[in-house]
N, C-alpha and C positions, 0 to 999 in steps of 0.2 A: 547382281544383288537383288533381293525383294524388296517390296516397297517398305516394309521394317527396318532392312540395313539401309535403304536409302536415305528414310528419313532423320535418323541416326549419324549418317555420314554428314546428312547438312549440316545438323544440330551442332556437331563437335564441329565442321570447317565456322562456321557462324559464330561459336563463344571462340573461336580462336580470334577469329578475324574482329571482331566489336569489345576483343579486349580481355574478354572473362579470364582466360589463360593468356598471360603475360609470354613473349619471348622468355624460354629460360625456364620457364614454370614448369612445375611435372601434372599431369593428369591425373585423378582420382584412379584409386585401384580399380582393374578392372571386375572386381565382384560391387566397388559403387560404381561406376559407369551401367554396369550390368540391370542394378536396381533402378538406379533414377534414370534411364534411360529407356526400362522396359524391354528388354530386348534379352536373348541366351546369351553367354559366353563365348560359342564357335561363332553365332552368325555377329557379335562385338569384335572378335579376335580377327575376322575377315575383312569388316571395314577399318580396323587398325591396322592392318595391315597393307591397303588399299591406304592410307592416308602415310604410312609408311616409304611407300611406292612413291609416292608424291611429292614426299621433304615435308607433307605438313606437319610431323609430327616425328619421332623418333625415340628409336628405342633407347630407353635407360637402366641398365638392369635386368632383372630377370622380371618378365610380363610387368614391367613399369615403360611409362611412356613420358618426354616432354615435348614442348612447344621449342621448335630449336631457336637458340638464341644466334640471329642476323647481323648483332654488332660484333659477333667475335671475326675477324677477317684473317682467312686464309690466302690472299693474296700476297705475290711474293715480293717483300720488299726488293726496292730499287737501289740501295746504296751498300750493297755489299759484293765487295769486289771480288772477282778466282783470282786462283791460286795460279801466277805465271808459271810455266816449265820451259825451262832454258833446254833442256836436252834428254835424253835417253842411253843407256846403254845396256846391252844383255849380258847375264853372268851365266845363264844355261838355257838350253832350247832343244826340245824333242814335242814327238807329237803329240805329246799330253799334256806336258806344261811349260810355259815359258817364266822364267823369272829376272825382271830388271831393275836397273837403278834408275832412276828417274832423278836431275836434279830439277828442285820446287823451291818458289820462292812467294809464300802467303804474305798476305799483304800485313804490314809492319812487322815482320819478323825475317830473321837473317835465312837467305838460302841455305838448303842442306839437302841431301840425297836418301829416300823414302823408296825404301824396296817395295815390287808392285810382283806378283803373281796371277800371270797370265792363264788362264782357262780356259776350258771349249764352253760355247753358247749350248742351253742344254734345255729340253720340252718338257714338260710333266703332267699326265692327265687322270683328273677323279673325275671316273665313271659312275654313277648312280643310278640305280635298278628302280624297279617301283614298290618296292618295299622300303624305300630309304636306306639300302644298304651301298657301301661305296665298294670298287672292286682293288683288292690289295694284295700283297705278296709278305708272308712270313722269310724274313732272308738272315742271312749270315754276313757282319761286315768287320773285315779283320782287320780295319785302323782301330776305330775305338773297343774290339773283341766282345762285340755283344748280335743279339739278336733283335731282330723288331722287324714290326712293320712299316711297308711303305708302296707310295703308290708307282707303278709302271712309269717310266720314263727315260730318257738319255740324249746322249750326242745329237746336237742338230747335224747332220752332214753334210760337206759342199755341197753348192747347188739343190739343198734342199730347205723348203719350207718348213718354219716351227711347227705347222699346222700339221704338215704330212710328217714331220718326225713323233707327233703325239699319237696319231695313229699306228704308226708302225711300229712303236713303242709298246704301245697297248697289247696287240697282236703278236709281236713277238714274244716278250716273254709273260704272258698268261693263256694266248688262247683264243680269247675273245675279241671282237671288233666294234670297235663302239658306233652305234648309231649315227651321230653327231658331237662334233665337240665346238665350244666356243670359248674364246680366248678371255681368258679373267685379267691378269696383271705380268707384264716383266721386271722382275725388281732383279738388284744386285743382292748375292747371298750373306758377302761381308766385303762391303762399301770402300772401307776403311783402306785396304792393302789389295786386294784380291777382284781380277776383273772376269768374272762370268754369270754373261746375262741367263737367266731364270726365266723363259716363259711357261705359264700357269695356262690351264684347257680345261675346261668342264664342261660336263654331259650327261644326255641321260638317255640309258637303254643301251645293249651291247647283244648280239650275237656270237654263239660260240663256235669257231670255225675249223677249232681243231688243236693237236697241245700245242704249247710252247715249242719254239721253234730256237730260242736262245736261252739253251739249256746254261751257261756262263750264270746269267743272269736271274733267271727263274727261280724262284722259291718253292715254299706250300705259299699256293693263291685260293685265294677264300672274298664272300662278300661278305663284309662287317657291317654291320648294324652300325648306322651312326650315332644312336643311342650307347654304343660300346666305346666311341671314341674317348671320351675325357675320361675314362677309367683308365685306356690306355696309356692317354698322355698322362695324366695323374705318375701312371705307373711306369714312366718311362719308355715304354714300345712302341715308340712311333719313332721312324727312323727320318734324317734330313730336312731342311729347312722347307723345300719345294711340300715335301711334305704337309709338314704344320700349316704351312699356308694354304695352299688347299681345302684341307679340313676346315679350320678355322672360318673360313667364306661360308664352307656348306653348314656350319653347323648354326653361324649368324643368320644365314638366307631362312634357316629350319625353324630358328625362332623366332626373328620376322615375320613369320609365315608367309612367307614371298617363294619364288621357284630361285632353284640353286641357279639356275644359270638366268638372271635376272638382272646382274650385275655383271653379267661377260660383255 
């Protein structure tokens, strides 16, 4: 930063720290920051975003900012007991999915048996260009009988890395090979009943090494505009969960103004 956004950067850590903004408090819009601070908009939106980076500040809204509030605690209570499981048993089993009874018994409530749906562990990687566009596949999915988009991804397979299955995911069915990827989040897709972990990869830059090679899976592959995205979702065509989450990172990182892969 120049000595303009520097002393700008102080200015805002300084009225944070001696009080002026309260924990909790929102910061003046950024066109009065802009004024009583003397400074443009990009080179204001750079050190907010640099304070961003840091936890001093956070984003509220659409180009609103506060002081984050330190007494809310996210630490995870200590006096809440699991759920015991007396035993298991399976009612079907092939190599795609496994489905069991599980008996559970939560704390003060009477045992009973909670079907569980077993799934393969599975990679998913958004790629991003230097245009801001992410790399995707227009596809056909005949459980829910629609189309949409979605990003490259699938099966981790034995003895294989999530890392290396996001790669060859990418590659096979689009084309291209991404530069680099780095791992965002492993979340479960539906908690609830259903066990397959979800790891998330982002990156940025891709080389193209030639077509798809899992024609199965391949669609029309196209780079979207991530400026496109929430018209999509809006409109429905975004396909899977790994999906949405994905986006949703890149499009926070985008308005952060922070790098998408910042949070990997």
């Amino acid at each position: 930063m120049g000595p303009k956004s520097e002393r700008v950067y102080r200015t805002i850590r300084e009225w944070i720290a001696t009080g002026k903004y309260s924990p909790g408090s929102k910061l003046p819009s950024e066109r009065a920051l802009s004024e009583e601070l003397e400074i443009g908009r990009t080179a204001l939106r750079q050190v907010l975003a640099k304070l961003v980076t840091e936890g001093v500040v956070e984003v509220h809204g659409r180009s609103s900012y506060r002081v984050p509030d330190r007494s809310v605690t996210i630490e995870a209570p200590a006096d809440v007991e699991p759920w015991q499981i007396h035993g298991e048993r399976t009612l079907y089993d092939n190599r795609w999915v496994t489905l069991s009874l599980v008996d559970v018994e939560p704390p003060g409530v009477e045992r009973f048996e909670h079907h569980v749906v077993k799934l393969h562990h599975v990679a998913i990687a958004a790629v991003v260009d230097d245009r801001d566009r992410v790399l995707m596949m227009w596809r056909y999915r005949f459980v829910p009988d629609a189309f949409g988009w979605e990003l490259p991804g699938g099966i981790v397979d034995p003895g294989e890395e999530p890392l290396q299955t996001a790669f060859r995911e990418v590659e096979e069915e689009t084309g291209w090979r991404p530069s680099a990827l780095e791992h965002l989040v492993t979340y479960q897709p539906m908690v609830g009943m259903v066990d397959s972990p979800h790891e998330i990869f982002i990156g940025r830059g891709a080389k193209l090494v030639g077509e798809p090679t899992d024609l199965e899976e391949a669609g029309h592959i196209a780079w979207v505009p991530l400026s496109d995205i929430p018209g999509l979702m809006a409109r429905g065509e975004l396909m899977g969960s790994g999906t949405l989450v994905a986006l949703l990172h890149l499009l926070g990182s985008r308005r952060a103004g922070t790098s998408p892969t910042s949070a990997a």
